[in-house]
C-alpha positions as CSV (number, residue, x, y, z in Angstrom):
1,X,96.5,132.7,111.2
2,X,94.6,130.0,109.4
3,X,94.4,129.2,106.0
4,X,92.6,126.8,103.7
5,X,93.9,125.5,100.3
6,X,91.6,123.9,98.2
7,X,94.1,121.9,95.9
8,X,93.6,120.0,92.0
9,X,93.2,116.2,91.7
10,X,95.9,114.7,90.4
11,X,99.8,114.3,90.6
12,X,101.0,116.7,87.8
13,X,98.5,119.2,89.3
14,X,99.9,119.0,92.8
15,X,103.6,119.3,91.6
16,X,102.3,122.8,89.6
17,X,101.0,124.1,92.8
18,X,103.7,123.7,94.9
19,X,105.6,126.5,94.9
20,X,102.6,128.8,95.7
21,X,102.4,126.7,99.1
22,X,106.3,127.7,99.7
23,X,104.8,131.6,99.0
24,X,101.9,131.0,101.5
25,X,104.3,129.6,103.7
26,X,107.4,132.8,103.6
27,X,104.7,135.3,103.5
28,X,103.2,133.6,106.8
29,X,105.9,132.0,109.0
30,X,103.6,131.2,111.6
31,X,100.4,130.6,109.9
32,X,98.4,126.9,109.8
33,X,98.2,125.5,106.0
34,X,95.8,123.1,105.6
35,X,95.6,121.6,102.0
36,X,92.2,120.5,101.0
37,X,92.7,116.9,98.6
38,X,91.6,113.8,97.8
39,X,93.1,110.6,99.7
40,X,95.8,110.1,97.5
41,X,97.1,113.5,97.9
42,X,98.4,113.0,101.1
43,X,101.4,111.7,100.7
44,X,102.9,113.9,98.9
45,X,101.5,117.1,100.4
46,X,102.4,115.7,103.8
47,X,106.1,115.6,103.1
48,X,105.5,119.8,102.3
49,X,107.8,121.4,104.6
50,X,105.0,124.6,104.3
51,X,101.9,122.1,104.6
52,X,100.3,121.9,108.6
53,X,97.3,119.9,107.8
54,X,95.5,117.7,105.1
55,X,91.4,117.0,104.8
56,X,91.0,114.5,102.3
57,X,88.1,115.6,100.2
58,X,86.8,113.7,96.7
59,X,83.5,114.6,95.6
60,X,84.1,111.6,93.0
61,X,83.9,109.1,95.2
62,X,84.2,109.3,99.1
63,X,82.4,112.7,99.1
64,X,80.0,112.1,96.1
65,X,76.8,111.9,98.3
66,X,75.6,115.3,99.5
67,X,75.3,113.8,103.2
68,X,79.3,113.5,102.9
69,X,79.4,116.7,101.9
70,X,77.6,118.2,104.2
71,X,79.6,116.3,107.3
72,X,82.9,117.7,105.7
73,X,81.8,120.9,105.9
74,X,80.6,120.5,109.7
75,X,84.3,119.4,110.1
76,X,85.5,122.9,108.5
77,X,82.8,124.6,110.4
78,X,83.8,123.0,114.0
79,X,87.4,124.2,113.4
80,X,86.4,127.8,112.5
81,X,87.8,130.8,112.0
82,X,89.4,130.3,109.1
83,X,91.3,133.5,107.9
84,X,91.8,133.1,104.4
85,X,90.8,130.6,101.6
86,X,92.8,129.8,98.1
87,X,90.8,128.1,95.4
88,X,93.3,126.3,93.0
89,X,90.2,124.1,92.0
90,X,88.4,124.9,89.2
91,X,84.9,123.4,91.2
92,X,82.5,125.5,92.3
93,X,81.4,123.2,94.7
94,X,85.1,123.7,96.5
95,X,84.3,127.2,95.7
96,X,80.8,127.3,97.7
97,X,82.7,124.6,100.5
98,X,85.1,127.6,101.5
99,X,82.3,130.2,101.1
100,X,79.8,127.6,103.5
101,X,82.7,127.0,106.0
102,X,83.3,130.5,106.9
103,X,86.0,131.3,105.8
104,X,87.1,135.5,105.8
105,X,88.7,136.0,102.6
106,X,88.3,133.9,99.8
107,X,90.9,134.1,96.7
108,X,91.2,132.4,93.7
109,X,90.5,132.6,89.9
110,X,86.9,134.2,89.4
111,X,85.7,132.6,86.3
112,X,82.7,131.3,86.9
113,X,83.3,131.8,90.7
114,X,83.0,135.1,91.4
115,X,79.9,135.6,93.8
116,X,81.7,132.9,95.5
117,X,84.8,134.8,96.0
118,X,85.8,137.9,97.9
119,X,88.9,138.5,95.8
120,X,87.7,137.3,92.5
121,X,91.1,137.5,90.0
122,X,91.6,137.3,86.3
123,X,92.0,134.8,84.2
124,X,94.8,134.4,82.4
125,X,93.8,135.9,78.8
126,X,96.3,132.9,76.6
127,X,97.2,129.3,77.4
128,X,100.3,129.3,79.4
129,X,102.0,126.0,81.1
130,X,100.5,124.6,84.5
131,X,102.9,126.1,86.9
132,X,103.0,129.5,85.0
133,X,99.3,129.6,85.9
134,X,99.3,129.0,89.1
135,X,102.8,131.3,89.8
136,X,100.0,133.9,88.2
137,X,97.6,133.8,90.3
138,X,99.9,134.3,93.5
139,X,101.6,137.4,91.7
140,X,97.7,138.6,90.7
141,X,96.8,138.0,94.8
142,X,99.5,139.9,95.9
143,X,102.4,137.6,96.4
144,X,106.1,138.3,94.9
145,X,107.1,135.5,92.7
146,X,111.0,134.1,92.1
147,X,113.0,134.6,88.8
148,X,113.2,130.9,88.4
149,X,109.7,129.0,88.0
150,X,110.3,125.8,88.8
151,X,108.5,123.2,91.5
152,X,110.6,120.9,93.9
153,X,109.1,117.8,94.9
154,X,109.5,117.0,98.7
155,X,110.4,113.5,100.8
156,X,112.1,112.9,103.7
157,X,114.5,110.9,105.3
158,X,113.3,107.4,106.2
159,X,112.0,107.9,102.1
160,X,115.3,107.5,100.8
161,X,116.9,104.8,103.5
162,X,113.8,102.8,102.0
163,X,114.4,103.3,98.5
164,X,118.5,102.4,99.7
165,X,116.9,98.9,100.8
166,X,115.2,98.2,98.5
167,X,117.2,98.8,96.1
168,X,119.9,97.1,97.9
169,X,117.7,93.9,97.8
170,X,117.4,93.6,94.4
171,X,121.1,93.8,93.5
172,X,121.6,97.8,93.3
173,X,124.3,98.5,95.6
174,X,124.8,101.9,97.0
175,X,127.5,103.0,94.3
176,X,125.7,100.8,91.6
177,X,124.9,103.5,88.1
178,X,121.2,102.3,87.0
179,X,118.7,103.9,84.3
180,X,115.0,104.4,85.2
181,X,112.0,103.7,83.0
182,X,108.5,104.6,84.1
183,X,106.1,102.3,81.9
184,X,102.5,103.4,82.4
185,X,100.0,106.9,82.0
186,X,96.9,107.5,82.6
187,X,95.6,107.3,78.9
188,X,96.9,104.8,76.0
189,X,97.8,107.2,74.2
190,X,100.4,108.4,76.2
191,X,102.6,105.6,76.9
192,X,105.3,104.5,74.7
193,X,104.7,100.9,73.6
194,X,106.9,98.2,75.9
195,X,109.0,97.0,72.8
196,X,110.1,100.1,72.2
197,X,111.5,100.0,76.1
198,X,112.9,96.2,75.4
199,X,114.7,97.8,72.4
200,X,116.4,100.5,74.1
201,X,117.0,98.3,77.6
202,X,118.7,96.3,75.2
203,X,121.1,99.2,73.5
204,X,121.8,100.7,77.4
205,X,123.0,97.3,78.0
206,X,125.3,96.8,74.9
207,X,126.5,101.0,75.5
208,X,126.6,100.9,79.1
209,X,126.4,97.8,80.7
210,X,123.7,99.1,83.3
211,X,120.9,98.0,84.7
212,X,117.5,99.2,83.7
213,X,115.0,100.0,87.1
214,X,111.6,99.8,86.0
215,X,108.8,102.0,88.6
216,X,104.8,101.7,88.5
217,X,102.3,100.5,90.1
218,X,100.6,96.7,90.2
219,X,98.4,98.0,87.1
220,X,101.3,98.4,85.3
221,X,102.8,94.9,85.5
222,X,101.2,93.7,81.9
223,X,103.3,96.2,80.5
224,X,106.5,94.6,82.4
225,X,105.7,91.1,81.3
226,X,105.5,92.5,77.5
227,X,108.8,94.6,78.3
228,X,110.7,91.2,79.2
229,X,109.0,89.6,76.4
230,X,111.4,91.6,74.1
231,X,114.5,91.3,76.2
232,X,117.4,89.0,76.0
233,X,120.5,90.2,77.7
234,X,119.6,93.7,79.3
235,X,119.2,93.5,82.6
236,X,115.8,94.4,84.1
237,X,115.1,95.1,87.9
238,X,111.6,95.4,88.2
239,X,110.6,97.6,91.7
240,X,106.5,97.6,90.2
241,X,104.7,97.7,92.8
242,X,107.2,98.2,95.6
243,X,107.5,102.0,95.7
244,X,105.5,104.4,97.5
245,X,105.5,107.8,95.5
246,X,108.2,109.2,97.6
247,X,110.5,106.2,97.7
248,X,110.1,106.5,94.0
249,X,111.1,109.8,94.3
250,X,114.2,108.9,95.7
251,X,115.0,106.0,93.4
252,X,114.7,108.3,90.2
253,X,117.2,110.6,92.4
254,X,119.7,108.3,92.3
255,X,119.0,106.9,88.7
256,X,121.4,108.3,86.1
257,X,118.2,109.4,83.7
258,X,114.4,108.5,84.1
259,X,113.1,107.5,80.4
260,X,108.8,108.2,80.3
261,X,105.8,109.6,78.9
262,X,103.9,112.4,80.1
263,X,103.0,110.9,83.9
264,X,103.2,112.0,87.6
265,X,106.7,110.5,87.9
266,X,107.7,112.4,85.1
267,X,107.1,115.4,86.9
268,X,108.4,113.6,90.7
269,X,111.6,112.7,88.6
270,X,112.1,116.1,87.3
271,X,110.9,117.7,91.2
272,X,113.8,116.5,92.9
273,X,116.4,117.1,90.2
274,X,116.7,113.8,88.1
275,X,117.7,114.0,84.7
276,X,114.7,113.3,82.3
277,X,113.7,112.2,78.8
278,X,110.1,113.2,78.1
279,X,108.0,111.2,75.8
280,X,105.0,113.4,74.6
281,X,102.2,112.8,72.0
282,X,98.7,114.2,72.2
283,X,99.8,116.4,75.4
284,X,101.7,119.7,74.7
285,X,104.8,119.7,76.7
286,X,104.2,123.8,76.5
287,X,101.4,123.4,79.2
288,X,102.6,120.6,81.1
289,X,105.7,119.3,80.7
290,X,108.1,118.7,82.9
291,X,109.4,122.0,84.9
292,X,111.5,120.5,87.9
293,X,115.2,121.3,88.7
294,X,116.4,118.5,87.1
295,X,117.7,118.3,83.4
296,X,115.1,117.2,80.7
297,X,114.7,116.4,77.2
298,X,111.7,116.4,75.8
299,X,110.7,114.4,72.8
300,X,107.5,114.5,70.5
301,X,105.8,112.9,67.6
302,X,102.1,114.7,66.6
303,X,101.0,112.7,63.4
304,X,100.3,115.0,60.2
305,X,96.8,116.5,60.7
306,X,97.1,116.3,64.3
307,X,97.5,118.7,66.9
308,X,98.2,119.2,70.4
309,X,96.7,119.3,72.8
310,X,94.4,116.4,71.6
311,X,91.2,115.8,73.0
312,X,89.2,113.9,70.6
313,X,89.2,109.6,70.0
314,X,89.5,109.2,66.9
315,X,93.8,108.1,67.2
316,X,96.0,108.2,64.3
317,X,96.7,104.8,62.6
318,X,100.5,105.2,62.3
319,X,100.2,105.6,66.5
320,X,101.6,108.9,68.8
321,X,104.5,107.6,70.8
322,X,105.1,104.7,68.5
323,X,106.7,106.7,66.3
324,X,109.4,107.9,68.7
325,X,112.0,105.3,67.6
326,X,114.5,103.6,70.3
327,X,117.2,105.2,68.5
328,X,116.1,108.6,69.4
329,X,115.6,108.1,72.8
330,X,118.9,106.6,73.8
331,X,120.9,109.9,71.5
332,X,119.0,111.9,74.0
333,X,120.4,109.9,77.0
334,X,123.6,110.1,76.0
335,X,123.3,114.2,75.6
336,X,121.8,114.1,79.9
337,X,123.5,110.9,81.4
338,X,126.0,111.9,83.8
339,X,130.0,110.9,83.2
């Protein structure tokens, strides 16, 4: 049996949808997954143990011409039949893809999509979090869902003897205790501002005496530089730049507590079991906060006026995160960091 999955964009998307590939996956031991995704999926869907296959596909950039688009699907066509097709994009255009490529049977939510569908299924009638969705639309097609709805974020072995090294070579022995921060998100709004980190770096480091290992990528390394700024005697141990999503994975593993705002490693953190504190402001932790195995705290600040989900521009003058203090957010590491 072959089977298509048309995935969503973006890191806190693909974390939502992974426990319907695990229910592909026991309903269909012997069955060929292949996860439809842009580029910087595959990493992560890769290290599925239920995942066979990945197409990169992004209409948004490598795929936005129709002539990409129409070689893609010649590439779907060519490897024909394809049995069955699950739309977890919202696009029609994916819709249409599965619908062009042959595919038999052709599931997903029909809003919108419904002549492009053979099983077209309900929408869910009130707003519900992320992974509640999507655990929805497996039960609506048929599938029997666990008790427990959470998602598990997958690496493998030469992952975490990475993260060991480099760890290792900047001063984080094997039995070394360590924090985590996470600095950056996708949207201003939504990051907590770097003093506030420098405060709180500084408090672990009077409390605890630990070290403070700070993840992102390069983009993130103006918000480092105003970090150390504010810093005098915490010690900071800065891995920007030097993780791969599933090394960092494996880092936030090992990290006593992960401190960030709503982001994708909030959501890797919480995947593979860390211990969490969850900064939110214009995002509503209801829909997509973090739902891993791993302990979390979640704290919020939504201005007077204000509420959330917030989608407009017009920001609040006395700030969103801003107004989360230092204070706080260490109480609510003591209450998750482990003896």
């Amino acid at each position: 049996m072959k089977i298509l999955v048309v995935m969503k964009n973006w890191l806190g998307d693909l974390l939502f949808q992974m426990p319907a590939l695990t229910l592909l996956r026991e309903s269909y031991p012997g069955a060929l997954i292949t996860c439809i995704a842009p580029e910087r999926c595959r990493e992560i869907l890769e290290a599925h143990p239920a995942v066979s296959g990945f197409l990169g596909f992004d209409e948004k950039s490598t795929h936005r011409s129709w002539l990409a688009r129409v070689r893609f699907l010649g590439e779907l066509r060519k490897t024909r039949p394809w049995d069955q097709g699950y739309l977890f994009h919202r696009s029609r255009t994916r819709a249409l893809l599965l619908m062009l490529a042959g595919v038999k049977e052709r599931i997903g939510f029909g809003k919108g999509r419904k002549l492009l569908l053979t099983r077209a299924l309900a929408e869910p009638s009130r707003p519900m979090h992320q992974l509640d969705y999507f655990f929805d639309l497996m039960q609506k097609a048929g599938f029997k869902v666990p008790e427990e709805k959470v998602y598990r974020f997958h690496y493998k072995d030469e992952d975490r003897r990475l993260a060991e090294e480099i760890l290792k070579k900047n001063g984080i022995g094997e039995s070394d205790r360590y924090l985590a921060f996470h600095l950056g998100a996708n949207w201003e709004p939504k990051r907590w501002p770097a003093a506030h980190f420098a405060a709180l770096a500084e408090m672990i480091h009077e409390k605890w005496r630990l070290p403070v290992v700070v993840t992102g990528s390069s983009q993130d390394m103006p918000l480092l530089e105003a970090l150390m700024r504010g810093t005098r005697n915490a010690r900071i141990v800065s891995l920007i730049g030097k993780t791969p999503l599933r090394v960092a994975a494996c880092v936030y593993k090992r990290a006593g507590c992960l401190v960030t705002g709503d982001s994708g490693p909030m959501h890797i953190a919480s995947g593979v079991g860390a211990s969490v504190v969850a900064l939110f402001g214009p995002t509503d932790p209801d829909l997509t906060g973090p739902r891993g195995t791993g302990e979390k705290i979640v704290l919020q600040f939504v201005p007077p006026g204000y509420s959330v989900p917030f989608y407009g521009k017009e920001f609040p003058v006395e700030g969103w995160l801003s107004r989360i203090t230092p204070e706080q957010v260490l109480d609510a590491i003591e209450k998750i960091l482990p003896r």
